[in-house]
C-alpha angles and dihedrals in degrees: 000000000000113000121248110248111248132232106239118210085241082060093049096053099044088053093054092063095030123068097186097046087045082047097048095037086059085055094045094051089047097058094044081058102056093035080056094046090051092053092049091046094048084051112116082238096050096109091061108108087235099076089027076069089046089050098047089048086052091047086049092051100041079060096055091044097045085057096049082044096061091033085067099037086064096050089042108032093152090062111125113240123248114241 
């Protein structure tokens, strides 16, 4: 299973001054979530409940992540978009 990428403080500090790179950092973090949902789900155990429970968690947090995503995208409209 591929490793989820990791925040580093210099991201953070820089996000904090910097509305497009928080902005694009949020995006960032949501595709590596669901990449990394999509990975879990195509796994020969993914019908365990364990990881059911795992998938659900993810799903609760990439909605989380998909609303702090278009609250940012309103306070900052001019961000540049992640590819």
């Amino acid at each position: 299973m591929p490793a989820f990428p990791l925040v580093t403080d210099e991201d953070l500090t820089r996000a904090r001054g910097d509305a497009a790179f928080r902005q694009q950092l949020a995006v960032a973090s949501l595709q590596s979530l669901i990449d990394l949902m999509n990975e879990l789900r195509r796994q020969p155990e993914a019908d365990t409940p364990q990881l059911a429970a795992q998938l659900r968690e993810g799903a609760d947090l990439a909605v989380k992540l998909s609303e702090i995503v278009k609250k940012l995208a309103v306070r900052a409209p001019k961000a540049r978009r992640v590819s």
